[in-house]
N, C-alpha and C positions, 0 to 999 in steps of 0.2 A: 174725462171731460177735456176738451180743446178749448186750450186756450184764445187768445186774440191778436195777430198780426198787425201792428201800426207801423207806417214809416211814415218821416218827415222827410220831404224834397224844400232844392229851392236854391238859390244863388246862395253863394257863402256873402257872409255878414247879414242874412236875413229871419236870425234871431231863433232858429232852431233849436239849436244847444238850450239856452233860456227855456221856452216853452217845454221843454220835452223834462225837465230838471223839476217845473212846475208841475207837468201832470202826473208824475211818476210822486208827487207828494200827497197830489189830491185822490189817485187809485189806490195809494194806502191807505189813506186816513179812510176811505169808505169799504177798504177791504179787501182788497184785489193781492194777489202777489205779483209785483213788477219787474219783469229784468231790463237795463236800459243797456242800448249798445251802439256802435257806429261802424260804418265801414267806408273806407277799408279800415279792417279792426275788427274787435270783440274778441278774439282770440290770441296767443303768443303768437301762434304762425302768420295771423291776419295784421299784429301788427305790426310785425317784422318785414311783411308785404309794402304795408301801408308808407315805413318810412322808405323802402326803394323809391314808391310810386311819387311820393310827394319830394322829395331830395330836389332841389335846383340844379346838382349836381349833375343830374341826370339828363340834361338838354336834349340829347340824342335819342333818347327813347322813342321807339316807332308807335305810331298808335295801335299796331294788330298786340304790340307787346305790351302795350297798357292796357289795352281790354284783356288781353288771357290772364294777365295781374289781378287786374280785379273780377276776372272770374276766379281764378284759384284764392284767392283769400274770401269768398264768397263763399264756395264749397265747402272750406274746412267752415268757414261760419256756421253756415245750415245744421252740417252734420254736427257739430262740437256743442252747440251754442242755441239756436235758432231752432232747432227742431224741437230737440228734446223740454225745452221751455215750454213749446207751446201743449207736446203730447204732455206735461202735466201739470196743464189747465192755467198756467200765469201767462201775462200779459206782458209782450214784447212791444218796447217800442226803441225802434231803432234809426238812428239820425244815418238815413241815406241809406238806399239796397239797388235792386237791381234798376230802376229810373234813371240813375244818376248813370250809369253807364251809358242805356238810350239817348238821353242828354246830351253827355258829354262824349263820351266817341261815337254814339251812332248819327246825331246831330253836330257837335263840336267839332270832333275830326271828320267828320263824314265819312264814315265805314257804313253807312245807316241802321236801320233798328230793325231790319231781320237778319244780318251776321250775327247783332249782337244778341239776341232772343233763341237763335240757334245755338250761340255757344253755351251760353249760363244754362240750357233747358237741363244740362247735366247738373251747371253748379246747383241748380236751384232744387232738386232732389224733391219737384212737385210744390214746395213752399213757396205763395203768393202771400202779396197783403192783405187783411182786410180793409182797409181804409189807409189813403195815403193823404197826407196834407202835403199840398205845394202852396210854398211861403211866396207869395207874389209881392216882388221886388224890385225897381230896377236894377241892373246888374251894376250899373256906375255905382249907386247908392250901397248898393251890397258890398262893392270892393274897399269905396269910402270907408263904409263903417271897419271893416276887417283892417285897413290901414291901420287905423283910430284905435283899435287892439294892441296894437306893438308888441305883436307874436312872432314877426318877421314874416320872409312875403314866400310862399311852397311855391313848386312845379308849376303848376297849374293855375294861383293866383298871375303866375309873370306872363300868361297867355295874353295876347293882343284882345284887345277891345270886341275886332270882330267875332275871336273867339265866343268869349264870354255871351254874347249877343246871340250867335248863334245856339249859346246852348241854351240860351233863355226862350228859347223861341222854339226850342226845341221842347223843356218841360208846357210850354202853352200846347204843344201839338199833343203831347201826352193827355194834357186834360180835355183836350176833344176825343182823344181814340179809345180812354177809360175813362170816358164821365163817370158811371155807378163810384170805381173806384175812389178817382182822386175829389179831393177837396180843396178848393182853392181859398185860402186868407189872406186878406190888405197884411202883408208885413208891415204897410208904412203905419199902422196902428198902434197906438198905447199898448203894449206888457201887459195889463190888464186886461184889456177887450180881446187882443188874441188870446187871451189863457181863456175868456169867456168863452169864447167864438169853438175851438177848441173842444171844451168840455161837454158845452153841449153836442156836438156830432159825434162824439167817442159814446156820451150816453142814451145816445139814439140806436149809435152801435150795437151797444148792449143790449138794448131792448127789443130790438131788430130779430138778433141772434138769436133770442131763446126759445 
């Protein structure tokens, strides 16, 4: 049995993390086995990736060297993590996959999103999503909230405005080129109506599938 593919997209501070903590409570209690994960990350090698990529330190990083980052911590993902989950039968949901790189370096940097669709086609070892939720956000509001955290500000957070904008405008272009795919939710909503909002399209999923 094959499992179930979900990823969360969407501006950081736009409540990902929260929801995805939420549903991974509610597909147990009804039965499911859940692994949750994020990237870059899910693995020792992806997170060891992960802290290169986000480092402040790291100002000089080129963006062809940040997309092949987050494709090779992608790779080991799939193979280590991501696959084997799904070949037996539990439900993945994972905060951020291949999108976010479309996003952010095929639209953010502008390398655009067929170098980047070309590179990952190896990381990705055939593994697509089933359903992607993009957390629709402003990107101001998003950066707000993540401020408002005092976790201290990554790589990526210190990007210019127009950055940010551009990759926001880049996940809206995604949700025209995957309508089936993705699913678009009011991030600026109550904690509750998105965990709603949420459960129900995950159990549509389900029923969909069988």
């Amino acid at each position: 049995m094959k499992g179930y593919f979900i990823t969360f997209e969407g501006p950081d501070g736009s409540g990902k993390t929260t929801q995805i903590g939420l549903l991974k409570d509610y597909l147990k209690e009804i039965g499911f086995e859940v692994v949750v994960t994020r990237e870059p990350g899910g693995t020792s090698i992806g997170e060891a990736i992960r802290e290169i990529i986000l480092d402040s330190a790291y100002g000089e990083m080129t963006p062809v060297t940040e997309m092949l980052l987050y494709a090779a911590a992608r790779a080991q993902h799939v193979d280590e993590l991501i696959k084997p989950a799904l070949e037996s039968g539990k439900i993945v949901l994972c905060d951020r996959f291949v999108d976010s790189s479309l996003a952010y370096q095929g639209f953010g940097r502008g390398l655009g999103i067929e170098l980047i669709e070309r590179v990952n086609k190896v990381a990705l070892n055939g593994i697509n999503p089933d359903m992607t939720f993009f957390f629709d956000l402003d990107p101001k509001e998003g950066l707000k909230r993540g401020q408002a955290r005092g976790e201290g500000v990554d790589r990526l957070e210190l990007e210019s405005m127009d950055f940010h904008q551009r990759v926001y405008d880049g996940f809206n272009g995604l949700c025209l080129r995957y309508p089936d795919r993705f699913k678009r939710v009011d991030a600026s909503m109550g904690i509750h109506d998105i965990h709603k909002e949420t459960i129900n399209r995950i159990l549509q999923l389900l029923k969909d599938k069988k």
